[in-house]
C-alpha positions in Angstrom: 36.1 -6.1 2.3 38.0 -5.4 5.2 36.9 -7.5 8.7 34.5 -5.3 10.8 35.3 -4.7 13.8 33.1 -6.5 16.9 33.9 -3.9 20.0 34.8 -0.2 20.3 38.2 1.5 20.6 37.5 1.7 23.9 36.4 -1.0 26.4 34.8 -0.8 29.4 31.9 0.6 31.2 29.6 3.2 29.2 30.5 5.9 31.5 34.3 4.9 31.2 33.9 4.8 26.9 31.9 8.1 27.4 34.7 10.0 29.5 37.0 8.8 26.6 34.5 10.0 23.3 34.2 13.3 25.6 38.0 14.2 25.3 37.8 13.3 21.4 35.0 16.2 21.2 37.9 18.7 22.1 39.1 18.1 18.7 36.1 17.8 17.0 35.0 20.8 15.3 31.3 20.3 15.5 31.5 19.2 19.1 33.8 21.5 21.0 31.7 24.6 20.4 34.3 27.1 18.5 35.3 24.9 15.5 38.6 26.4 15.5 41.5 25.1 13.4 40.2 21.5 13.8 40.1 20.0 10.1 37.1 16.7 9.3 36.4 14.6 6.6 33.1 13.8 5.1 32.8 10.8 2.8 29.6 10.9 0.7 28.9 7.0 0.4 25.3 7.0 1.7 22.9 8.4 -1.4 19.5 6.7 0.1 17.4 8.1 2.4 14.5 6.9 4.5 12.3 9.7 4.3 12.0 12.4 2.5 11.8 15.9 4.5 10.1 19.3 2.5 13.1 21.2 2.8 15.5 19.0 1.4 16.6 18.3 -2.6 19.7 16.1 -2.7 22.2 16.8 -5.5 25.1 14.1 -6.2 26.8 15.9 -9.0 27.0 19.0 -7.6 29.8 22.1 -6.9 27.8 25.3 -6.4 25.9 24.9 -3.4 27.3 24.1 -0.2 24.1 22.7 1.9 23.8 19.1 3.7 22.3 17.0 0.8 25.2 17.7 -1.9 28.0 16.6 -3.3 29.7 16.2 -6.0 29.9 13.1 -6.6 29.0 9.4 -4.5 31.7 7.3 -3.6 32.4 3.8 -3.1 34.0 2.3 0.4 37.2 1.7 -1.7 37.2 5.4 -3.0 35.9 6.8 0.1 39.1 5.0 1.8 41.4 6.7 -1.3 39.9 9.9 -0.6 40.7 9.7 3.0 44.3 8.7 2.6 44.6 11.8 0.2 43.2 14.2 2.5 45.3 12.9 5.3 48.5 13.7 3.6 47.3 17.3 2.4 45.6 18.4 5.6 48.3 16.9 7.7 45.9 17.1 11.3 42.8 15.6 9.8 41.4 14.4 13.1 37.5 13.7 12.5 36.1 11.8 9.5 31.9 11.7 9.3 29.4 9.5 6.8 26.5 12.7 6.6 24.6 11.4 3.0 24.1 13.1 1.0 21.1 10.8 2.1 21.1 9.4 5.4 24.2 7.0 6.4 21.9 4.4 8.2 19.4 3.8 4.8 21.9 1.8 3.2 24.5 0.7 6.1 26.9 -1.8 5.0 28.1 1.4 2.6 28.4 2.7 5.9 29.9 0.1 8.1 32.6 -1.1 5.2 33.6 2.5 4.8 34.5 2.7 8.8 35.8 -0.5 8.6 38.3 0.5 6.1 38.8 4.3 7.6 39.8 2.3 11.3 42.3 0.0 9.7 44.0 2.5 8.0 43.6 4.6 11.5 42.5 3.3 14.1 42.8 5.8 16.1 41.1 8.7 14.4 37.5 10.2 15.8 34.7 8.7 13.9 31.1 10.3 13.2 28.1 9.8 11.0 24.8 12.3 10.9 21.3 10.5 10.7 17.5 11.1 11.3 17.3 8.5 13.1 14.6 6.7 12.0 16.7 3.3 11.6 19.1 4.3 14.9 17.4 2.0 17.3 18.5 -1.2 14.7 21.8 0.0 13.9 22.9 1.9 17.2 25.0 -0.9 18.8 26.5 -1.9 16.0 27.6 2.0 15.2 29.5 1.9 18.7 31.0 -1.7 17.6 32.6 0.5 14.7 34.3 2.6 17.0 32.1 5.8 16.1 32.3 8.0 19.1 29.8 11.1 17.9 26.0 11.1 16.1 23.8 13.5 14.8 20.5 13.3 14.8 18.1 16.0 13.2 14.9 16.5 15.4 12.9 18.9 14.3 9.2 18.2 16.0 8.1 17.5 19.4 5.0 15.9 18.2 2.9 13.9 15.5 0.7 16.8 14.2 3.8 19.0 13.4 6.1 16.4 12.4 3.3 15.8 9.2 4.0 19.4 8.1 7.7 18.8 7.9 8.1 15.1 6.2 6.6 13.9 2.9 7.4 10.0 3.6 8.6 7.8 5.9 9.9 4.6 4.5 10.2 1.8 7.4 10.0 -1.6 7.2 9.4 -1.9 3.8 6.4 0.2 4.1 5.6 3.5 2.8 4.1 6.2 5.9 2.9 9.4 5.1 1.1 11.8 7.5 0.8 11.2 11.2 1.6 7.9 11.1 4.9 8.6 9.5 5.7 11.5 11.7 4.9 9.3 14.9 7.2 6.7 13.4 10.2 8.6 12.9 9.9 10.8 16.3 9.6 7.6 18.2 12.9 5.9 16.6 14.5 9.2 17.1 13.8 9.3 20.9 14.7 5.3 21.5 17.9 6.0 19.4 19.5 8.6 21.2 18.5 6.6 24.7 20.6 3.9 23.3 23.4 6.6 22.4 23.6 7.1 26.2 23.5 3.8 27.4 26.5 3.2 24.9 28.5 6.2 25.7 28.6 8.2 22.2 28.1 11.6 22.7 25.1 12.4 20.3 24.5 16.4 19.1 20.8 16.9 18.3 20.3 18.8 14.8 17.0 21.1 14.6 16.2 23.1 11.4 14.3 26.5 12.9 11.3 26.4 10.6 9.0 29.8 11.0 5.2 29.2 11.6 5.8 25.3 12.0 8.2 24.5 14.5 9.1 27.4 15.9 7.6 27.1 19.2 8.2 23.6 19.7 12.0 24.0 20.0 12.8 24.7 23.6 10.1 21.7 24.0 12.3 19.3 21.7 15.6 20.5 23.4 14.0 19.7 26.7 12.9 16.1 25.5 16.0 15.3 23.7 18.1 16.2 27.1 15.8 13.4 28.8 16.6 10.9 26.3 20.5 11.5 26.4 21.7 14.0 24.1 24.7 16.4 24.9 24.0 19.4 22.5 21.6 20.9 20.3 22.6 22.7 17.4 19.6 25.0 16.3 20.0 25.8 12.5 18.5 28.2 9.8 16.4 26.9 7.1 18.3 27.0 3.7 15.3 27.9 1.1 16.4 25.3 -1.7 15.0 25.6 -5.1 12.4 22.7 -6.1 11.5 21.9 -2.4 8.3 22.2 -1.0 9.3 25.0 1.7 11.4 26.8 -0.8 9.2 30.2 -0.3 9.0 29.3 3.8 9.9 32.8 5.2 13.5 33.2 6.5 14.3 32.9 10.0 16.8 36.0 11.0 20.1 35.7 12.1 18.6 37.8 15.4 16.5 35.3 15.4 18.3 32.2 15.7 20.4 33.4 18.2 17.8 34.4 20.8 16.4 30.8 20.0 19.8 29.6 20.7 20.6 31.6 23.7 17.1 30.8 25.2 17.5 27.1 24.9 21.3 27.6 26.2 19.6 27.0 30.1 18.7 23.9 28.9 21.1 22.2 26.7 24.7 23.7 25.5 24.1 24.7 22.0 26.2 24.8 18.5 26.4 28.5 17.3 29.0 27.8 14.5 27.5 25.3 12.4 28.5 26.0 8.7 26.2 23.7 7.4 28.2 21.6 5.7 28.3 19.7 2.4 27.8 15.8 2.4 31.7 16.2 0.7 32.8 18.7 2.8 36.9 18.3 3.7 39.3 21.2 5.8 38.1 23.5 8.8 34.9 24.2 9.0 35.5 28.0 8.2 37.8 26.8 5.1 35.5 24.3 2.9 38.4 22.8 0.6 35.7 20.0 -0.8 36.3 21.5 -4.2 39.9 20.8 -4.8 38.8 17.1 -4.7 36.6 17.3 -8.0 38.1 16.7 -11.4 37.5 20.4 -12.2 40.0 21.0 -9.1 42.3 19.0 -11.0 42.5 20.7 -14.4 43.0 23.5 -12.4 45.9 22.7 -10.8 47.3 21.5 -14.4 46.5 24.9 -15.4 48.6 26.5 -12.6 51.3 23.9 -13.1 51.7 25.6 -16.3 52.0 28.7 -15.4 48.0 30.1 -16.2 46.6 32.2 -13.9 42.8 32.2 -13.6 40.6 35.5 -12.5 36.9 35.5 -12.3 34.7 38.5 -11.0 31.8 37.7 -8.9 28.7 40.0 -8.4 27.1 39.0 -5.4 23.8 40.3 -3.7 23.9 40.3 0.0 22.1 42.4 2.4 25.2 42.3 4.9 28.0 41.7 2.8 28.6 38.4 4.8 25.8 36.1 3.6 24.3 35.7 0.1 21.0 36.0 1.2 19.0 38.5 -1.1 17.2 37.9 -4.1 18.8 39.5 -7.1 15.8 41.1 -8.1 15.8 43.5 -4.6 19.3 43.8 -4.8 20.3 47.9 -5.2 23.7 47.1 -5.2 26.5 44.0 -6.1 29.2 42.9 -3.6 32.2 42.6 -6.2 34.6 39.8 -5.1 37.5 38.9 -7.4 39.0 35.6 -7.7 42.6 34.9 -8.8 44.6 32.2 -8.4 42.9 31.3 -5.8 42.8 34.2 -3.5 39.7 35.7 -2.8 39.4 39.6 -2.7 36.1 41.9 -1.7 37.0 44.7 -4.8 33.7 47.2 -4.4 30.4 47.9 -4.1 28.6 49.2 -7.4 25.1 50.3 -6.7 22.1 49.3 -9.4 18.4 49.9 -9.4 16.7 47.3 -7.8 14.8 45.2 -10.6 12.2 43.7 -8.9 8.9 45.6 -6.4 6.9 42.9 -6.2 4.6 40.3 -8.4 2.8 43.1 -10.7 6.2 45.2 -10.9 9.3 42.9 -11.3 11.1 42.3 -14.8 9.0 45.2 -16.7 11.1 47.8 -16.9 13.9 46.9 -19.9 15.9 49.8 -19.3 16.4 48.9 -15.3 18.2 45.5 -16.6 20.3 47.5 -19.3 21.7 49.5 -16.7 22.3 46.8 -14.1 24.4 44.6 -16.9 26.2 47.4 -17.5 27.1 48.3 -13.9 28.1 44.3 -13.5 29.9 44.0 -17.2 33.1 41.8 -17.3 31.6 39.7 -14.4 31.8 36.0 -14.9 29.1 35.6 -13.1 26.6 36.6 -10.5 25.7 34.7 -6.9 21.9 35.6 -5.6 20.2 33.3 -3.1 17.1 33.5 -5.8 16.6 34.6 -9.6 13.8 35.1 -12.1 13.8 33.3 -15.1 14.2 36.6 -16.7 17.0 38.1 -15.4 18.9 34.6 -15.3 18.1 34.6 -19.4 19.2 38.4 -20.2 22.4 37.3 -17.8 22.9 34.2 -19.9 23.0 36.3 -23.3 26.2 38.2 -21.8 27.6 35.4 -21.0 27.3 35.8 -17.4 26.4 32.5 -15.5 24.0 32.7 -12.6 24.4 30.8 -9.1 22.1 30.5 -6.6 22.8 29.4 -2.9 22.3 30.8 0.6 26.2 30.7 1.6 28.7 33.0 3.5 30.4 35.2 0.6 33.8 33.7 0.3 32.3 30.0 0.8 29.9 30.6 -2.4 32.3 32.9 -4.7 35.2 30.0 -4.2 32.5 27.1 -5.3 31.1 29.4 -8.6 34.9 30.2 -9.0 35.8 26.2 -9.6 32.5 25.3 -10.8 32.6 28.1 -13.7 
């Protein structure tokens, strides 16, 4: 292992090493607040997590969903450097590299710090960040600033106790297992004290918040406010991502309308993040142009394929009630978003209208002849993209041959991950 480094890139006073990680945020795409053309680097070496949150389900062999809490595959320091060095070459102005899980990158640290330690010796001058909840920050923050990270993120999503207990499962601390109040009281008060200690070391920390509707809702201008006293430069106010197998997967959506007035209203308080993608624990490229994929072994055959001349094409039906998100059931879908993929491009072809399957609990996957006609409107697709599907629908889909993925995504993110993943 590589020797760790015992003092920052920069030296001197926190407001002096500050100044300095505040010009890096120019060029980092989750910091400057437009994204822009800015291409990062996550390494997925932290698996573990210290608590366990009721929206989350972490994946670590996964291609089709891009969410924090997946990727598709957990790497090693060494192969996390590998990957870096690879990247750097393709991307050519990789700037940023982060540690975001697909657990939390302070549950298992020395994965962590040898990973930095590596990436600064092969760079030393490139922007470092990790993403946390913050429950272990107070421990590790000093040492995070002795490996030259300049940027944090920690996800804050209560203002007190009683709500925090409807949001976390566990809390795992000090070799003790906390559940309820207790845990929630834990975790917020690490969270606080660790972004203090941010300050007084001059990294510029962004405050994650997942908008959940009827439990936090009308907390968050109270937890932006708090977080602002304890140090933080930005809040980035996010939409839940219902995730199959979680205990808030039926929580009701928040609205993009929403969001934004949230956003706006918390704007006189704290500058906020309104371009979060929210990424993959894998995720590689700009933040509008995931190129994660081409890193997995089935990104490899591919380009074989192409070497050799083969051209692939897949046909995607997708159900969206925009034609920008995939964010509709498939059973309320009256119509499929057709998006062709081929050699790699991705092209919208049409939209084919289909009677919508499902009414409701006493009227949804009855009528035989409403699924005949909807695999007929969608025949030749390889396979179809819904945020939900019934068990079914997914088997009649299956019997065609058409395979089913189900994500909450921006179109041409989700058709290019079913595209390599199929």
């Amino acid at each position: 292992m590589s020797e760790i480094p015992t003092k920052p890139n920069v030296e001197g006073s926190p407001e002096t090493i500050r100044q300095v990680n505040q010009e890096k945020s120019f060029h980092h795409p989750c910091f400057n607040g437009c994204g822009g053309k800015n291409t990062r680097l996550h390494l997925p070496v932290a698996p573990a997590c210290t608590i366990q949150c009721n929206y989350c389900v972490r994946k670590y062999e996964c291609v089709n969903e891009s969410r924090p809490g997946v990727t598709a595959t957990v790497l090693s320091p060494r192969e996390a450097l590998e990957r870096f060095l690879e990247a750097k070459q393709r991307l050519g102005n990789l700037d940023v590299v982060g540690i975001a899980g697909p657990g939390d990158a302070l549950a298992e640290f020395e994965k962590t710090r040898e990973t930095f330690a590596l990436i600064r010796e092969a760079d030393p001058e490139l922007t470092c960040c990790l993403s946390t909840n913050g429950l272990l920050l107070p421990r590790y923050a000093d040492e995070i600033a002795a490996l030259g990270v300049s940027h944090v993120t920690v996800t804050v999503n209560a203002l007190d106790p009683a709500v925090g207990k409807r949001i976390y499962r566990r809390v795992d601390f000090e070799g003790k297992h906390y559940t309820g109040i207790e845990a929630a009281a834990i975790l917020l008060e690490n969270q606080y004290a660790g972004i203090e200690r941010l300050k007084a070391l001059g990294i510029i920390c962004k405050v994650n918040i997942v908008m959940l509707k009827g439990i936090n809702d009308t907390q968050i201008p109270g937890i932006v406010e708090k977080v602002k006293e304890a140090g933080a430069d930005l809040t980035n106010i996010m939409q839940l991502i219902p995730v199959k197998g979680s205990i808030f997967e039926h929580l009701p959506l928040t609205s993009n309308a929403e969001i934004t007035e949230m956003r706006k209203s918390c704007e006189l308080i704290l500058p906020q993040m309104y371009h979060c993608r929210q990424c993959r624990a894998d995720a590689a490229g700009t933040l509008d142009e995931d190129i994660s994929y081409t890193f997995t072994s089935a990104a490899l055959e591919k380009s074989a394929a192409e070497s050799a001349g083969i051209v692939r094409t897949c046909l995607f039906a997708v159900a969206s009630q925009n034609g920008m998100l995939v964010d509709q059931h498939f059973g309320h879908a009256t119509g499929f978003y057709m998006y062709e993929y081929k050699d790699g491009q991705i092209t919208f072809i049409e939209r084919r209208e289909v009677p919508q399957y499902c009414f409701g609990s006493n009227r949804c996957g009855s009528a035989e002849n409403t699924m005949e006609r909807i695999l007929e409107t969608i025949a030749g697709c390889s396979g179809v993209i819904a945020m939900r599907i019934g068990e079914i629908p997914r088997v009649r889909l299956a019997e065609q041959g058409i395979e089913v993925f189900m994500t909450y995504n921006y179109i041409t993110d989700a058709v290019r991950e079913a595209a390599e993943r199929s």
